[in-house]
Structures are given as structure tokens and as C-alpha cells.
N, C-alpha and C positions, 0 to 999 in steps of 0.2 A: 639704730633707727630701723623701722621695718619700709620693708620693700613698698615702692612707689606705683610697683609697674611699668615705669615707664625706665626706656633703653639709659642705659646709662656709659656715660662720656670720659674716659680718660685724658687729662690734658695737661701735657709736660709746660715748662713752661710759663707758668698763665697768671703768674703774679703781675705782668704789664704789657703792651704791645701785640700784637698779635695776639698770643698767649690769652689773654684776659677778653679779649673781643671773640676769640673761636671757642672761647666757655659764655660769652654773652648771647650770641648766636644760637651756640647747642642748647642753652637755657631755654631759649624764644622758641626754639621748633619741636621743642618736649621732651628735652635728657635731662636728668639729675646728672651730677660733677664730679666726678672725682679728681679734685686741681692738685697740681705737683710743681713746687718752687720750690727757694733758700731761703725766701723769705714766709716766715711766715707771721707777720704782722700783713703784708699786703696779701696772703691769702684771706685772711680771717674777713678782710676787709672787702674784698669780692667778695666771699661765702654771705655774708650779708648781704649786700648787693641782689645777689644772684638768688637766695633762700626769698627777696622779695618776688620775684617775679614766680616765683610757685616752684620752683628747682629745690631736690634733695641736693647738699654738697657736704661731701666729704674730705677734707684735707690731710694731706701728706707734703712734711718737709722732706726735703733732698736734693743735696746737689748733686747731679747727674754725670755730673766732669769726673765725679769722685771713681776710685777703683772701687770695683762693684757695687757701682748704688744703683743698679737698674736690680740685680739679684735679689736686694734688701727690698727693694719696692713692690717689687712682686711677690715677694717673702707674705707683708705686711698686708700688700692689699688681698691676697687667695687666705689671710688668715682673718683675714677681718668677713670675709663671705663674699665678697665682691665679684660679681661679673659685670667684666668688662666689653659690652656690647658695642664700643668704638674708641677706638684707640687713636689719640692725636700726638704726634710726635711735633712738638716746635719749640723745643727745646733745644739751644744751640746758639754759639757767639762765634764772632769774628777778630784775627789780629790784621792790623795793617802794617808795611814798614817788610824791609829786605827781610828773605826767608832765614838768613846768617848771623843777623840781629835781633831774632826773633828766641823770646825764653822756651827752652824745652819744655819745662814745667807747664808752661802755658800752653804749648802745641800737644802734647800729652793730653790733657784737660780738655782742650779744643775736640781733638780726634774723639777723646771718648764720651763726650755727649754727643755730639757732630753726628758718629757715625756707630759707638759701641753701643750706648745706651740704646738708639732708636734702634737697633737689630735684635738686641737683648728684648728690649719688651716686645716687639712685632712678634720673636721667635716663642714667648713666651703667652702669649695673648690670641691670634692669631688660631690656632690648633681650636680653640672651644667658639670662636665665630664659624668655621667652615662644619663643626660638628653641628650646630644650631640654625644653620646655613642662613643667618643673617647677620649686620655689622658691617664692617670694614674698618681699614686703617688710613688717615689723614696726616703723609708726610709733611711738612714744609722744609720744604727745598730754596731756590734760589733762581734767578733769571742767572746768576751767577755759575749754576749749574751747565750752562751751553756751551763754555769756552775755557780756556785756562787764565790764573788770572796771575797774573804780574803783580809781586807788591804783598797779594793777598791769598798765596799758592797753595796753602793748605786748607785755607775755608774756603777756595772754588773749590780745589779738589773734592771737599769732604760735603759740598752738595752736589756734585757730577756723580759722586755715588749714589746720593738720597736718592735723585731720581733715575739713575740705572736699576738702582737697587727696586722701588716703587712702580716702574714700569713692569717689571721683571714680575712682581709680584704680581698685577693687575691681571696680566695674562694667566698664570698659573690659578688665578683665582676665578678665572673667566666660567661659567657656569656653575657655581658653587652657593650662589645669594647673597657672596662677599667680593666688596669692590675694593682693591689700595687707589688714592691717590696722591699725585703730588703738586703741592701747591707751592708755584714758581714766582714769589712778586719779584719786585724792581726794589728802586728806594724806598721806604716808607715812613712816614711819621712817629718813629719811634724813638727809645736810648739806644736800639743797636749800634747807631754810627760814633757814638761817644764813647761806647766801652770798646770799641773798634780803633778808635784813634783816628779816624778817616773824616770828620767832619769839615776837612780843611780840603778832601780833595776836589777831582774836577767832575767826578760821577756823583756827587750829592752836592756842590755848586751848583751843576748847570740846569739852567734851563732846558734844554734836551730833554731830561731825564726827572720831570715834576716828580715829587713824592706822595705818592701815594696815600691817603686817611688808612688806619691799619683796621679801622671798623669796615671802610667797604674791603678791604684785601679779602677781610675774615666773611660778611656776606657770600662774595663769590668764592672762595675757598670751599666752604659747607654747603653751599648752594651747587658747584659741580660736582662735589663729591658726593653727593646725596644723587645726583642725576648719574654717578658711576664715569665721570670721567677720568680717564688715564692720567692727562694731566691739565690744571689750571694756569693759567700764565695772566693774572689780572695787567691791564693795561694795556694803551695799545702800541707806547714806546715799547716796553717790555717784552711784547709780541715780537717789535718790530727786531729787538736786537736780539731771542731768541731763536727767530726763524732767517734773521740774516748770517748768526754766527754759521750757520750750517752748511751758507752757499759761497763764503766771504773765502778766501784763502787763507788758510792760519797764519801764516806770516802778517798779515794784514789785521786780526783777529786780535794778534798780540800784542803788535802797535797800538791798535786801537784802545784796546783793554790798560796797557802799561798806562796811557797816557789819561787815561781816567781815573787810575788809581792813584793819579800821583798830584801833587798842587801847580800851581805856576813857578814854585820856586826851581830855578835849576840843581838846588841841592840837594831834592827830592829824587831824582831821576838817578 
């Protein structure tokens, strides 16, 4: 396909939820796509979607859990001619359930979209936005990201990275014409909590903690990062419990968090 002109969008992820809404977004404010899922019947199926509203889209399958599929991806897309003028990382799942009882296989998997893949293509991508001194990279992290999480210890872990990792960058990136940020929701209206196992707990029960529509998360998401913010934290529960983990006592932190992650059954605990 010949060049559009216009910036064009990498986006892990984006066969649903988040994913599918921050390539609906970059579609609306003037990027062409290049979307990356496992699936690709639900790619084809955005690319349509998204080819109506005036967007070039390019598709690439790949699982990203996989050992080295961020290498392959990049492989494919620097050989297909592709510049990458912003890069979205939101690609990434969650296990719920004791860290002891948890399949290696799958904490493997987890860690390496989580946290290998989005380092691999930042470190990979990254270098020709600072050259061209425009773009930037769009983590999605977690409100998950601000404390440790009981239950759920390597997918907080492995967004307390995203956004160590993203702030870290934003700075190093600070006068260059390239912004990272990281975009921190709460719950949201997505399948995250079902391939999660966690739809029965007390953090996507309760009322406290409303879920989120993942089309505005994605609004605001694109909408601060476009303005160069450090970080996004849509909501104002979300707010409330990422700028309270900070001043809360850990001990207190982790009570709190266990008891969210877990259901009303005493068997869960």
C-alpha cells in the first residue's frame, strides 16, 4: 500500500478492549494502524471497521507471550517498510489465585508480554522516533501498578514495572519531541477479568470501584498522551486509590488489596 502520510500507529493488543478502542481513537485523530493480536479473524474485522473511517491498516498475527515474538514482529514490520511513528503497548493479561498454584507456563507467558515484549519493541522503535524527533510510546499499565497485589503478584508486579519503566523513559525523553506515557485504568468493561479468573472477586464486584467503558479509558489514554503526560490514571476511584496507596502504610495496603482480590468465600483467603 503506498504511503498515506499520515503518522502511523502500532498497536499490541487491539483485537478487543482497550486494544481495539486505542486503534479506534488513533484512527479518529489521523493515524493509519498497524494492529497486532492472535487473532486474526478479529483483526480483519477492525481493519474494516477502521479502513471505513479513512485509516490505512495493516495487520500482523502474534502472540506476544510467545519467546521471541516481539523480535519476529519487528523482523516483519522494518521488512514490510514500516515506520513506526507511535507505538502502543497494551498488550498483556492477568492470573488470579495463590502465586503457588499458579502454572509456570502461564507466569512465563504473562512475564513475557507483560513486561519482555513491551521492552523489546520500545527498545526497538523508540531510537527512529528520537532520530525524527516526533512520536512517542503509549504504555498501558494498571492502577494495579501502585501497590503489591495479594492473589495477583506477578501481574501487579509486572505493571509496577510498565510504569517505572514509562516514567523513566518520559524523562530521558524530556526535550527530544518524544513523549512515553503510561496509561493506569482501574476495572474496565472488558474480557480482561474472565481470562483473569477474578470475576467473582471484591475489586470487580463492588461498587467502590464502577468499571470503567474501555472506549472513554482509550479517549483519555490518547488524549493525555498526545498532551505528553507522564502518566494517565482515568477515574476518580482510580485516582483515589493510586495516590492513596502512596500515603497508606503498606501493611494496610495489603490488607486492603488481599481483601479485594479475593471473594467473600472464606476458602479464597
Amino acid at each position: 500500500m503506498p504511503s498515506t502520510g499520515r503518522p502511523l500507529a502500532l498497536v499490541t493488543g487491539a483485537s478487543s478492549g482497550i486494544g481495539a478502542d486505542l486503534a479506534r481513537v488513533l484512527a479518529g485523530r489521523g493515524h493509519d494502524l498497524l494492529i497486532v493480536a492472535r487473532s486474526t479473524d478479529r483483526l480483519q474485522n477492525l481493519a474494516r471497521e477502521l479502513a471505513g473511517r479513512g485509516a490505512q491498516v495493516h495487520i500482523e498475527t502474534e502472540d506476544l507471550a510467545a519467546s521471541g515474538a516481539a523480535g519476529r514482529l519487528v523482523e516483519r514490520v522494518r521488512s514490510a517498510g514500516h515506520q513506526v511513528d507511535v507505538l502502543v503497548n497494551n498488550a498483556g493479561f492477568g492470573l488470579a489465585g495463590p502465586f503457588h498454584h499458579s502454572s509456570p507456563a502461564e507466569l512465563t507467558g504473562m512475564i513475557g508480554v507483560n513486561i519482555t515484549a513491551l521492552t523489546e519493541l520500545s527498545r526497538a522503535f523508540l531510537p527512529g522516533m528520537i532520530e525524527r524527533r516526533r512520536g512517542g510510546i503509549l504504555n498501558v499499565a494498571s492502577v494495579a501498578a501502585f501497590q503489591p497485589g495479594p492473589f495477583m503478584a506477578v501481574y501487579y508486579a509486572s505493571k509496577a514495572y510498565v510504569l517505572s519503566f514509562s516514567e523513566a523513559l518520559w524523562e530521558e525523553c524530556r526535550g527530544t519531541g518524544v513523549t512515553v506515557t503510561a496509561l493506569c485504568p482501574g476495572p474496565v468493561e472488558t474480557g480482561f477479568a474472565e481470562r483473569a479468573a477474578m470475576t467473582s472477586t471484591r475489586l470487580f464486584e463492588s461498587r467502590l470501584m464502577p468499571k470503567m467503558p474501555s472506549a472513554r479509558v482509550a479517549e483519555l489514554g490518547v488524549a493525555g498522551f498526545q498532551r505528553g503526560q507522564r502518566v494517565v490514571i482515568p477515574g476518580v476511584a482510580s485516582n483515589l486509590i493510586a495516590n492513596g496507596s502512596r500515603l497508606t502504610p503498606r501493611r494496610l495496603v495489603l490488607l486492603l488489596t488481599r481483601y479485594l482480590q479475593t471473594s467473600g468465600s472464606p476458602k479464597s483467603l
